[in-house]
N, C-alpha and C positions, 0 to 999 in steps of 0.2 A: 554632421551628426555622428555622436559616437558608434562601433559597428562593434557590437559584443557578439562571443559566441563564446559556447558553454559547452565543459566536457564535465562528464562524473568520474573522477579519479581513484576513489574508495568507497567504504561505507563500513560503519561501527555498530553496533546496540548500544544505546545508553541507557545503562545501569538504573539510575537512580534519579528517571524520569517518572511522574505519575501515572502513564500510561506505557505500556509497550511502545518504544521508539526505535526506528532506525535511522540513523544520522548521514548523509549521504556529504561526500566533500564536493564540494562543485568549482571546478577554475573558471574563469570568465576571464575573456583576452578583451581587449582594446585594441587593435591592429595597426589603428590611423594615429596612434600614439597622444590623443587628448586625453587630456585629464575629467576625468568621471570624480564630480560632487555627492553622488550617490546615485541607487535606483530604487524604488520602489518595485519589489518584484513578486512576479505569481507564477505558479507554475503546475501545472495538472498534470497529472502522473495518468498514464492508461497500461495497462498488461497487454499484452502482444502474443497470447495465448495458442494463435496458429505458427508461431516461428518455433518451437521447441517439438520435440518428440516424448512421446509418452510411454511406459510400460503398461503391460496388461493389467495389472493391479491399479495404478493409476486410470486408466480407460472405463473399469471398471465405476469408480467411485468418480467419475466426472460425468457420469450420466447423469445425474440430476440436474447438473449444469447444461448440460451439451445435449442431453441429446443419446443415443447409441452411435456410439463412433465410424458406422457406414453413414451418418449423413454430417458427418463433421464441416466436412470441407462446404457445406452452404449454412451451420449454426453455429461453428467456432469464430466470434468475431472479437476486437478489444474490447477487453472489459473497464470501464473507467476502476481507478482507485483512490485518489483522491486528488485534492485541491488543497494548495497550503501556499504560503505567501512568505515573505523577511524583507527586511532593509538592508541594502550591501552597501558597505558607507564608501568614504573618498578613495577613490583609488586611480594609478594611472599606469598604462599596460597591462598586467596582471594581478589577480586578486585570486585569494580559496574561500569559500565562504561555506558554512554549515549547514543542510536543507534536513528539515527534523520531519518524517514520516510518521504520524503517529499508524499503530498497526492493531484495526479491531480483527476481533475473535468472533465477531456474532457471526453464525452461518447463515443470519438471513441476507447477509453483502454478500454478493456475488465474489466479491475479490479475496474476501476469507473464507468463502466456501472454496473457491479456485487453490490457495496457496495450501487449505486445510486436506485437498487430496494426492497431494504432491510429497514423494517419498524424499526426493534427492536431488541436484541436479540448479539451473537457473531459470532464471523466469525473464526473459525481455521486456524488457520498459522501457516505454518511451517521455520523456518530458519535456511537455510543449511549456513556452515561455510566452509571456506576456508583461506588460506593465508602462511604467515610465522612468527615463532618462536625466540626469539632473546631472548639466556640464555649464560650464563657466563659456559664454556669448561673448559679444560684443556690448549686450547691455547689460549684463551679467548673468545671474544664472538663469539658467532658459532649461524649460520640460519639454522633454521631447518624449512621445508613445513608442514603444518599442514597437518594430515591424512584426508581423504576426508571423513567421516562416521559422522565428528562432527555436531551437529544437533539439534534444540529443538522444541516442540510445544507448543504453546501459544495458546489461544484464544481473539482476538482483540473486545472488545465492539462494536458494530454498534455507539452509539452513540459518541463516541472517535471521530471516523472518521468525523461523521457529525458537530459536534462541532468545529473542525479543519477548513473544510470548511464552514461553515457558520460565525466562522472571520474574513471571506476574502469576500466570495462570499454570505451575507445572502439573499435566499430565490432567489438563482438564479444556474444559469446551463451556461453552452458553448453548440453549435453544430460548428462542422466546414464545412464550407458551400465553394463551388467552386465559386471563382471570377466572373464569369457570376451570379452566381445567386444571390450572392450580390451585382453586378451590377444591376439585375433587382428589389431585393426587395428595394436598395434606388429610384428606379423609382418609383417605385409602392408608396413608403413613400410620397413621392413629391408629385406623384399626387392628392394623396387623403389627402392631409395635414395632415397626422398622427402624433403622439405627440413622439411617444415610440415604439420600434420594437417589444414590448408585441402588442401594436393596431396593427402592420401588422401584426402577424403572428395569432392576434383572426379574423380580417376582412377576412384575407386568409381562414381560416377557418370555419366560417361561412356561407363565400359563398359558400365553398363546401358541406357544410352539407344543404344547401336549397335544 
């Protein structure tokens, strides 16, 4: 059976994807020197959240995530970020193949609340592997499941990510708000003839800070 194993050797943004993408280069070795008909592949991505250090401003604004950071070290745990899959076609010793991240903005994901509190600096990632195997037999081509240990660690740039989103989204966020209450902040826009749902939600604001 083929014996792959996978390193992350770069990662891009792509421009001129329909969502915030990070494009990650992946090598995959074949060691035992057979020839690979292709794989069918999966791969889950998790953040590794307790390997990095943080500044006070950071610490700060990962409480809503975490916690207050005297009880980290029993609430800081990986955060999944997502699952994404591709086809790596025939190859035999070495292959690089493309793995496309797409990267959401909603802060109700844990993983873009995480990346959205983060000034600078990288993020540890790990990506587990999974799937099937497609090599030329004795009867021909034969599926083989990949063994479940396959795995790598990377370090993803803060700035990658922010860059990604800020192609799409510059110098803006989502919340996802319940239908009544967007019901009542276009009231509240109308009445006080606001320009922009930035001026509601600083007018909101301000009055409650009087």
């Amino acid at each position: 059976m083929p014996a792959l194993t996978f390193t992350v050797t770069g990662a891009r943004v792509e421009p001129h994807a329909a969502l915030p993408t990070v494009v990650l280069a992946l090598a995959i070795d074949e060691r035992q020197g057979l020839a690979v008909e292709g794989v069918a592949l999966q791969c889950q991505l998790n953040l590794e959240p307790q390997r990095r250090r943080y500044s006070p401003a950071e610490e700060e604004r990962l409480v809503d995530l975490f916690g207050a950071p005297r009880r980290w070290s029993s609430t800081v745990r990986p955060l999944p970020w997502i699952d994404t899959s591709l086809f790596v076609p025939p190859f035999s010793g070495q292959t690089e193949v493309e793995l496309s991240i797409p990267c959401s903005y909603d802060l109700e994901v844990s993983a873009a609340k995480y990346f959205h509190a983060l000034d600078d600096g990288d993020v540890p990632v790990r990506l587990l592997f999974r799937g099937t195997i497609f090599a030329r037999g004795e009867r021909g081509i034969e599926m083989t499941p990949m063994p479940w240990d396959r795995e790598a660690a990377w370090r993803l740039p803060v700035r990658l990510w922010r860059e990604a989103i800020d192609g799409h989204f510059p110098n803006a966020g989502w919340l996802r708000l319940r239908k009544q209450t967007i019901d009542a902040l276009m009231a509240f826009k109308g009445r006080h003839a606001l320009a922009s749902w930035d001026g509601v939600i600083e007018t909101l604001l301000s009055e409650v800070e009087r």
